[in-house]
C-alpha positions, -999 to +999 in steps of 0.1 A: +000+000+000+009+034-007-002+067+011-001+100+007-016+131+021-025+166+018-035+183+043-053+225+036-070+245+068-089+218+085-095+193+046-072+163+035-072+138+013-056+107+018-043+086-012-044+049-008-034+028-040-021-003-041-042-031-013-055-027+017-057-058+038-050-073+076-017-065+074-016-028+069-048-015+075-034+001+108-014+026+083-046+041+072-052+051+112-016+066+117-017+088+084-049+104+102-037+104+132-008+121+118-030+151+107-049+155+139-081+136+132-103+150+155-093+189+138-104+175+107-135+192+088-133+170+055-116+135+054-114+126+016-105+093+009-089+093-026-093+055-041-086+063-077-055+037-073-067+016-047-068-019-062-080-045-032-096-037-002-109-067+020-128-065+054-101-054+078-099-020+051-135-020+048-134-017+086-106+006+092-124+033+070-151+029+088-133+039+121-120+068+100-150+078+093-164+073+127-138+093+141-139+124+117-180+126+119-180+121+157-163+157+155-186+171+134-166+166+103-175+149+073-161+119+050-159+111+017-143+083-001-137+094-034-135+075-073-130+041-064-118+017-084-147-009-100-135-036-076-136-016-043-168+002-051-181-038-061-170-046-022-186-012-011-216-021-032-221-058-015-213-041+019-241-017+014-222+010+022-219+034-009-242+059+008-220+052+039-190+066+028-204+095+009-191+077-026-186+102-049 
């Protein structure tokens, strides 16, 4: 997996490409936590290059999210690819995640 992120007054984006799986899912946690989670307005979640996601990603974005919204910010996972929207799909949680 590689990440990268950008971070302007209060908004980031976070690119993931590569996989996302059990064994590094905790990186997606420490690149937030990095950027002060809880100051975050907007958490985008750039998935453009993201090629595999299984349940332990499904689940860490979901904290992310969790912990971005309980502060009243918002989250947004952006153009994923056709096989992690197909796992977002099957998950039910397009509307969720705020796909855009």
């Amino acid at each position: 997996m590689d990440l990268s992120m950008s971070i302007d007054d209060g908004s980031a984006t976070l690119r993931v490409a590569g996989e996302v799986d059990a064994h590094n899912c905790d990186q997606l946690s420490a690149a937030v936590d990095a950027a002060g989670a809880g100051a975050l307005r907007h958490l985008v979640v750039d998935a453009s290059e993201l090629e595999f996601i299984d349940s332990s990603g499904i689940s860490a974005l979901l904290a992310l999210r969790e912990r971005v919204t309980d502060h009243g910010g918002e989250f947004e996972l952006r153009d994923p690819t056709p096989a992690v929207r197909r796992v977002i799909e099957i998950t039910g949680l397009l509307d969720t995640f705020g796909v855009a």
